[in-house]
C-alpha positions in Angstrom: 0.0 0.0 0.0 1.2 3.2 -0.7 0.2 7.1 -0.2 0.5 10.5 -1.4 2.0 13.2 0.7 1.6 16.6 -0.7 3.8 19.4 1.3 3.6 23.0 0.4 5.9 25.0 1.0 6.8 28.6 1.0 8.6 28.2 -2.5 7.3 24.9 -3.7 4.7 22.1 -3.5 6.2 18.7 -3.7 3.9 15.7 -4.0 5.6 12.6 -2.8 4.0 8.4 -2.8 5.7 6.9 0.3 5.8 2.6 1.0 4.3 1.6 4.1 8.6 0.9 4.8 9.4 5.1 4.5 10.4 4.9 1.0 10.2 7.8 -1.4 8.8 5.9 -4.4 8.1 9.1 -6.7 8.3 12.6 -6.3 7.1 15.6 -8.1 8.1 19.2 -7.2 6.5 22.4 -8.5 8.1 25.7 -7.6 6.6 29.5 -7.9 7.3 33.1 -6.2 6.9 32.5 -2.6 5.0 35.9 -2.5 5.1 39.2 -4.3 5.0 42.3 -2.1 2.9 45.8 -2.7 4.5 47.4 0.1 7.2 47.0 2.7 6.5 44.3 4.8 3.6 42.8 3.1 3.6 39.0 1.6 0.5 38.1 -0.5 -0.1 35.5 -3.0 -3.2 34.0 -5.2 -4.6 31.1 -3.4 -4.8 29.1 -7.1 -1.0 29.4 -7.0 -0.7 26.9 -4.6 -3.8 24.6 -6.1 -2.5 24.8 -9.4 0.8 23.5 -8.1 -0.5 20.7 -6.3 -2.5 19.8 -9.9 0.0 20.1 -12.0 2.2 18.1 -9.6 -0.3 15.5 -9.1 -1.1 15.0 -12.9 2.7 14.9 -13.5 3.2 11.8 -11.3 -0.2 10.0 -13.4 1.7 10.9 -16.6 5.0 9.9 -15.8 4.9 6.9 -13.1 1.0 5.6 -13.6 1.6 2.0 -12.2 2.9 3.6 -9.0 0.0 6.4 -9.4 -2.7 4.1 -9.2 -1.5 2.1 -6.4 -2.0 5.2 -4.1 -4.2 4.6 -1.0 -4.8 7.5 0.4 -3.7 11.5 0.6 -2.4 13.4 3.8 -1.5 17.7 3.4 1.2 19.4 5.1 1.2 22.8 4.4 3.4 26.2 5.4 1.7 27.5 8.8 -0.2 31.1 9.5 -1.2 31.4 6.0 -4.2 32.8 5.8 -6.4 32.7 3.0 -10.9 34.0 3.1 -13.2 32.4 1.1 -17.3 33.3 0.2 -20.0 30.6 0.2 -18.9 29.0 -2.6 -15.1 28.5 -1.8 -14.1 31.3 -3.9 -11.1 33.5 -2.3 -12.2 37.2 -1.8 -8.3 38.5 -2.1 -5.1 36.8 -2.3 -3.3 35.0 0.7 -1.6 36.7 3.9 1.6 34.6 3.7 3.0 34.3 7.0 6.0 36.3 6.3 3.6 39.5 5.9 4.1 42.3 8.2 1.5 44.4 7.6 -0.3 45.8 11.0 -4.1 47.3 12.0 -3.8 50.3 13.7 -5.5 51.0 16.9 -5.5 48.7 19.9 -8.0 45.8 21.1 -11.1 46.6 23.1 -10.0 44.8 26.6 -11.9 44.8 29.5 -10.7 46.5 32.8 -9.7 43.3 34.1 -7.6 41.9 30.8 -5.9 45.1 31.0 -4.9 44.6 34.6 -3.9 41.5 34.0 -2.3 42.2 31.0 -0.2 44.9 32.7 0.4 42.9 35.7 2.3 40.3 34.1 4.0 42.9 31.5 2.4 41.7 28.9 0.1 44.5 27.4 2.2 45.2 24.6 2.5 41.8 23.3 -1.5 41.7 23.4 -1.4 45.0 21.7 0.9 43.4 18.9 -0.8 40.3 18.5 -4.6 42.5 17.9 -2.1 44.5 15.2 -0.5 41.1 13.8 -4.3 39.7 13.4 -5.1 40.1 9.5 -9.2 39.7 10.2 -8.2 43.0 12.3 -6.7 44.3 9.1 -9.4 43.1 7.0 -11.6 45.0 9.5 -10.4 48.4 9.3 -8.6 48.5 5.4 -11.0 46.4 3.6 -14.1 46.2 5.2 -16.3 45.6 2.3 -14.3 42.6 1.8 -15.2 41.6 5.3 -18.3 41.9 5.1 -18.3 38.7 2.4 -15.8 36.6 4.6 -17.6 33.1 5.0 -14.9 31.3 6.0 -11.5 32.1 7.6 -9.2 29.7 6.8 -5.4 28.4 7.3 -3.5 27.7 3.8 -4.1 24.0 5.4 -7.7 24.7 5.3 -8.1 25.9 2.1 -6.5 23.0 0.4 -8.4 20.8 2.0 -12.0 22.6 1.2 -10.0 22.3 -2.8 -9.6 18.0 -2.2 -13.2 17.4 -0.3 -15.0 20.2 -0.9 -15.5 20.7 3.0 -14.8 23.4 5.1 -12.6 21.4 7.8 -8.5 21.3 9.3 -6.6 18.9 11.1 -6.1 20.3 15.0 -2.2 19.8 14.4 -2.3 22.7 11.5 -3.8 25.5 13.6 -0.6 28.0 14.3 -1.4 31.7 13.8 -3.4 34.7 15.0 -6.7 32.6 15.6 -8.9 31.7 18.8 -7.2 28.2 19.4 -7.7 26.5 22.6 -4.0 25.2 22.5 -4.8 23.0 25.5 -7.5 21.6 24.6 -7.0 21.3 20.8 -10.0 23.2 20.0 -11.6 26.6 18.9 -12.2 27.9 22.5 -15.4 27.6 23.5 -16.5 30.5 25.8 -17.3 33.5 23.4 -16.5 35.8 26.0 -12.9 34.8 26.0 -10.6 37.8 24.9 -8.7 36.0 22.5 -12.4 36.4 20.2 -11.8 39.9 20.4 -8.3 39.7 19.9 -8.3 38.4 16.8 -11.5 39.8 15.4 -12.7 36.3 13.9 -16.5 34.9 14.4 -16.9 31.7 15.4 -18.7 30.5 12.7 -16.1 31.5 9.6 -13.6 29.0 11.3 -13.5 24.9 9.9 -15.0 22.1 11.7 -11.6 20.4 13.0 -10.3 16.6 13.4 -8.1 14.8 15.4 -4.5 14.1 13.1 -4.0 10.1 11.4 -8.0 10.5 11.5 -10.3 10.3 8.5 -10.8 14.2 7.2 -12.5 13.0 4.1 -13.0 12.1 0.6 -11.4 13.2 -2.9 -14.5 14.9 -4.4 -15.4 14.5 -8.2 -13.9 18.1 -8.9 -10.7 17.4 -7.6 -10.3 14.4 -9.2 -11.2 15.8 -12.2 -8.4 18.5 -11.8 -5.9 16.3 -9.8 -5.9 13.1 -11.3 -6.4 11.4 -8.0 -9.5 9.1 -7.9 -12.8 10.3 -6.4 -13.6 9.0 -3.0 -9.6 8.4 -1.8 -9.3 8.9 1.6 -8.3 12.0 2.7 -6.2 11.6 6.1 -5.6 14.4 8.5 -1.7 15.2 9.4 -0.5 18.4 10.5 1.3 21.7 10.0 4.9 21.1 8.4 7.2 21.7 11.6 4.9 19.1 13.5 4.9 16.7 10.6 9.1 17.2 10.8 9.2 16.2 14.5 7.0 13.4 14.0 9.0 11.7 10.9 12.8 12.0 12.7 11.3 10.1 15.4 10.9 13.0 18.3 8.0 11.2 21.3 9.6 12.2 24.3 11.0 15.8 26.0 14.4 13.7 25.5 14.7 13.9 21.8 14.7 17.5 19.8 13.5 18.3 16.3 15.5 21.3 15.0 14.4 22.4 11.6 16.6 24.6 9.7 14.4 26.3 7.5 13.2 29.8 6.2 11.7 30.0 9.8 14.2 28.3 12.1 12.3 26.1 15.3 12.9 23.8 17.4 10.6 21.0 18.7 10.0 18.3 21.6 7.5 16.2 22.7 5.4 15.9 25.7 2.5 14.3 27.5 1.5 17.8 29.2 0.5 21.1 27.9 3.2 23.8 28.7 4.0 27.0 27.8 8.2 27.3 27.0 7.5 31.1 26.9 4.2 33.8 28.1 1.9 33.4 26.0 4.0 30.8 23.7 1.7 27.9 23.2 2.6 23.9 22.8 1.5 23.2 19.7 -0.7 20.2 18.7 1.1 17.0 18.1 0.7 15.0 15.2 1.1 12.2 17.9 -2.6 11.8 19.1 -3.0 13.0 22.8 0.8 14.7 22.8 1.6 18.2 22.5 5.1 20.1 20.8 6.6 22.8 23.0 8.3 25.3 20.0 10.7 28.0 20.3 10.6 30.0 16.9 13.7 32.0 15.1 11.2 33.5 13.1 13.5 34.5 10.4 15.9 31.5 10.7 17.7 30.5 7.3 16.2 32.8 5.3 19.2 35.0 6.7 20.9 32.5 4.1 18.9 34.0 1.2 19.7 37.2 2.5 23.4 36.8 2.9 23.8 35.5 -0.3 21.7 37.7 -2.2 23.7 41.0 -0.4 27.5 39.1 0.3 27.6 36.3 -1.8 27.7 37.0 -5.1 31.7 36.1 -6.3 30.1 32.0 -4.8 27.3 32.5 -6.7 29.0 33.6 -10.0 32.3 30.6 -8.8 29.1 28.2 -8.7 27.2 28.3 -12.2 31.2 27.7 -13.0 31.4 24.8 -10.9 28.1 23.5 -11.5 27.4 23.3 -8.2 25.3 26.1 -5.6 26.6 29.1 -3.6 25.7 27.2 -0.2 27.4 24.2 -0.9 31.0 26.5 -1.7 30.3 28.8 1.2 29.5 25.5 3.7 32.9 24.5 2.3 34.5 27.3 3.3 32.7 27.3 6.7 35.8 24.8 8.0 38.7 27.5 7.5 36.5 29.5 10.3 37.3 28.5 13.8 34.5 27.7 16.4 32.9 31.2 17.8 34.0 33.0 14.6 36.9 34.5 16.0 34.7 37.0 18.4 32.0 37.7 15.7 28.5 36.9 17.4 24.9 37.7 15.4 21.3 38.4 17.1 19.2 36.7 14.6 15.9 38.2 15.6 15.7 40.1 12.2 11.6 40.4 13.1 10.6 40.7 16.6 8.4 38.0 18.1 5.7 37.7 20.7 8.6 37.7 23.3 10.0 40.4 22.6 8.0 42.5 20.2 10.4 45.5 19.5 13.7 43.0 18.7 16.1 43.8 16.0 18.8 41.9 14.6 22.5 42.4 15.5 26.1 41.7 14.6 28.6 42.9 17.5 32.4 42.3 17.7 34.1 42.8 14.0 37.3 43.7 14.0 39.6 43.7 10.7 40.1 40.0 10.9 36.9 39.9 10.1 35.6 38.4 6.5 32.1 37.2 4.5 32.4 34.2 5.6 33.3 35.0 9.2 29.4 36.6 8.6 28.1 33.7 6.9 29.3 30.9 9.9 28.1 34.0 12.3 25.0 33.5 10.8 24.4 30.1 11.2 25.9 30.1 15.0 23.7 32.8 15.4 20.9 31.0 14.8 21.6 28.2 16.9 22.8 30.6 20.1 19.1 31.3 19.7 17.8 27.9 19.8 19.8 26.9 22.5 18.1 29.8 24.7 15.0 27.6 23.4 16.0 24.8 24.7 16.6 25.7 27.8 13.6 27.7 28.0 11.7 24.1 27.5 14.3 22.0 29.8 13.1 24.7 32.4 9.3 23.7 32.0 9.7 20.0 31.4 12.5 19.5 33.6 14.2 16.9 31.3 17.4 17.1 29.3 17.7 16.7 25.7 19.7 14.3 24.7 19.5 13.9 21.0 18.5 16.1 18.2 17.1 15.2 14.6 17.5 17.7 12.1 15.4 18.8 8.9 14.9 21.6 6.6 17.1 22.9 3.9 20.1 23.8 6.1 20.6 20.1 7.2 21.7 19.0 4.4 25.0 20.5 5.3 27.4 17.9 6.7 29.2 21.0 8.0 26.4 22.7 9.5 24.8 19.7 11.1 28.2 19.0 12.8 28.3 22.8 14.2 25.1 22.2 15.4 26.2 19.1 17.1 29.0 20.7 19.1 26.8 24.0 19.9 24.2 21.6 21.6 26.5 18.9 22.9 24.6 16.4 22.3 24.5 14.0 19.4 22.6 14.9 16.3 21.5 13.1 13.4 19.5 13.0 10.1 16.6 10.5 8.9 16.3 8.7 5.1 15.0 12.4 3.5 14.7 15.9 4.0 11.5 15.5 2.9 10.9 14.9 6.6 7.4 17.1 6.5 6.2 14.9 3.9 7.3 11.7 5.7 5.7 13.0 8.8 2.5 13.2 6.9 2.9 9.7 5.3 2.8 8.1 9.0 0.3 9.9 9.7 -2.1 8.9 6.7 -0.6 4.8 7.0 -2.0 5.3 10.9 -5.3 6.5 9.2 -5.5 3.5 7.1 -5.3 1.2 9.7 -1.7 -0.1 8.6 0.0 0.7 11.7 -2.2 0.6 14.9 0.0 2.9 16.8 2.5 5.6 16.1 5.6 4.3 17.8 4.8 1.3 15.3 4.8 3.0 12.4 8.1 5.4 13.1 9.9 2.4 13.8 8.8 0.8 10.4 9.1 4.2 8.6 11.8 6.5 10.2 15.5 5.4 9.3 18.6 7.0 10.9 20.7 7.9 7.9 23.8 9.4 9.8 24.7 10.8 12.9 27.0 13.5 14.2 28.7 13.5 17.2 29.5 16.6 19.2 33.1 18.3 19.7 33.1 18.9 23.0 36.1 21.2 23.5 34.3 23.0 20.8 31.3 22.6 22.6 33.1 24.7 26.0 34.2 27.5 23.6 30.6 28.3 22.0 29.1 27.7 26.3 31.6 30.7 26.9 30.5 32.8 24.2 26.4 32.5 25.0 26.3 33.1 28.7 29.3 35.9 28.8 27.9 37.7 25.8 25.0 36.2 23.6 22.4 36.3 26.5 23.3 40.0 27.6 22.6 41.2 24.0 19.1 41.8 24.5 19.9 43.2 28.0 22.4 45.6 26.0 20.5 46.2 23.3 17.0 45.8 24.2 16.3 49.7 24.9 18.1 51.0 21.9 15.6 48.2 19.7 13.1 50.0 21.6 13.9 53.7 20.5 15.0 52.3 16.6 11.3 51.2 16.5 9.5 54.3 17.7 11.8 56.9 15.5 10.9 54.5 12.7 6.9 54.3 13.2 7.2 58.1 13.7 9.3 58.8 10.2 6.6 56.3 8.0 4.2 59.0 8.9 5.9 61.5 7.7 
């Protein structure tokens, strides 16, 4: 028996048909613009982008591999998370997508009530409240486009949407719902008292959200108008998975607070598992697991490797010109050249928080200590330790609440498949990491969760132990490991102390000159 996984992605849909053993049998990819941009900060794109994708991938794999095609059991959807994307009655979108990279704000501030606003202050925490009513696109929707509002019958995740486009019915799996939205992250479910602020946080009625189902559950059936335009045949089962960081954590194996999922993608996070519901940060929610019953702590580097892109695209450009040469890419040449750069970049220490977060909403990013030593790729491995200096303050944000030590760490995304940067990673952390049979791990994740759905594996500890392969494993440098301890707690976690004022007064002079 086998199944299609279809993952989209920020800059690409790839449909996948997995064995029932983990193996990638076939696998289609269809890339487009991750977004175009109308003004600074904003990410938008047409919701048939990503359907058309996921067609035209689908009906590639029929063309090209239609034994394998037909054998296909079932279909599971991981998508990119906090998309969101407004439908009318008929499923139609009224604009195009919010991508979650969009940064576009409402003005104003949420109606609290005297006591949410004393308790709001109490614990410090008015102004993240304040930024999460801004960050709330129905709030936008609201106050700049009201007479679209006014049509909006459903508010839905990109998750959602594509769902409504394979069954033509307006429901999510609980393990997708991440973003500005009333979610119940304890109880996996919209919350139910409508006098809870987070309604009038967000701005979003109860009845435009999806009906919602438990992940490796049934979520329902390939209509007759997507299998007209997918290929796929009417009434496959449609099985619920779950967002793509969750789907990652689940497919390198990650059940227990001892074992980390770090993804090393355009959003940089990293993952456990638990059997209770804590919060590694205020007003930070556990996610829901794709594991039934289990939640997944998160700490977020909300701009993670896209610092890559960036870097490249401003610093990189003799590696890129060397590499159509070479016939070979920039990042390969540059994590190459990462080994001639000793541990801690010679003093050079970057503050990836490039876009503030819910913890500390007026963050910039920062690169302290050059001196004339100093060269790109000092920047480029500053980058990348950067990144992790921040995900180790994640860890032990989470060792704090669940009082267990992490003692392995399975890595996905687009920066793992660096040998070089998985080992750095592997002596920042000290602990062993290691790297499954794909980096199509979110698409894996999915698989297991739609061969749980079909009854093929009764549990999923049976089914990761059938489907999830250690490929190779990288074992930490511990006198390394001492030299980049020394540079986080004497310098890395007193940036923000150092800094965090000054991020302040940047953001207020530039709010102030946008109005002028």
């Amino acid at each position: 028996m086998n199944v299609l996984a279809i993952d989209c992605g920020t800059q690409s849909l790839r449909a996948i048909v997995f064995s029932h053993e983990g193996e990638m049998l076939v696998k289609e990819k269809v890339e487009f613009e991750p977004y175009y941009s109308l003004d600074v900060g904003w990410a938008e794109q047409n919701p048939n982008v990503f359907w058309n994708a996921l067609c035209s991938a689908t009906n590639k794999l029929a063309k090209d591999y239609p034994v394998i095609f037909d054998s296909i059991q079932g279909v599971t959807l991981t998508t990119q998370r906090a998309t969101v994307v407004v439908v009318d009655e008929r499923g139609e979108p009224l604009r195009d997508a919010f991508i979650w990279l969009d940064e576009r704000e409402a003005k104003g501030k949420p109606k609290l009530t005297f006591w949410e606003n004393l308790a709001f202050s109490l614990i410090g925490k008015k102004p993240t409240a304040h930024m999460a009513w801004r960050r709330s696109k129905a709030n936008y929707m609201r106050i700049y486009e009201p007479e679209i509002w006014k049509r909006v019958h459903k508010y839905l995740l990109l998750s959602g949407y594509l769902t409504y486009k394979l069954t033509g019915e307006f429901v999510d799996s609980k393990a997708s719902q991440v973003g500005y939205i009333p979610f119940d992250y304890k109880r996996k479910d919209w919350i139910s008292n409508p006098r809870h602020y987070r309604w009038h946080l967000f701005g979003i009625d109860r009845n435009m959200l999806p009906n919602l189902v438990e992940p490796t559950r049934l979520i329902g059936y390939v209509s007759e108008q997507a299998s007209k335009e997918t290929g796929l045949k009417k009434g496959l089962p449609v099985i619920a998975a779950g967002a793509d960081k969750q789907c990652e954590t689940l497919a390198v194996g990650c059940f227990s607070p001892e074992v980390a999922s770090i993804s090393l993608g355009t959003t940089a996070t990293i993952q456990t598992t638990t059997d209770k519901y804590i919060e590694p940060l205020p007003f930070m929610p556990s996610y829901p697991s794709v594991v039934p019953g289990k939640y997944n702590p998160e700490i977020e580097v909300f701009r993670g490797y896209w610092l890559i892109s960036w870097f490249k695209k401003e610093f990189a450009h003799h590696e890129v010109r060397e590499a159509e040469m070479l016939g070979t890419t920039a990042e390969e040449l540059l994590n190459q050249r990462l080994k001639n750069i000793p541990a801690g970049s010679e003093g050079l220490m970057l503050q990836p928080t490039w876009t503030a977060g819910l913890d500390k909403p007026f963050s910039r990013g920062a690169i302290i200590g050059f001196s004339d030593k100093h060269t790109r790729i000092h920047i480029y491995r500053a980058i990348i330790e950067g990144i992790n200096y921040a995900l180790i303050e994640g860890v032990k944000s989470i060792e704090k609440k669940t009082k267990v030590k992490i003692k392995r760490i399975g890595l996905s995304g687009g920066g793992a498949t660096s040998d070089e940067i998985s080992q750095i990673t592997a002596n920042m952390f000290g602990v062993p990491t290691y790297k499954v049979q794909t980096n199509e791990t979110s698409a894996l994740g999915a698989a297991i969760a739609a061969f749980i759905g079909l009854g093929v594996y009764n549990s999923v500890e049976e089914a990761v132990k059938n489907m999830v392969h250690i490929q190779k494993e990288f074992y930490p440098d511990m006198n390394e490991h001492e030299v980049y301890l020394e540079y986080y707690r004497k310098v890395y976690l007193r940036i923000w102390e150092a800094l965090g004022d000054l991020y302040k007064e940047l953001d207020s002079i530039s709010r102030k000159s946008k109005k002028i």
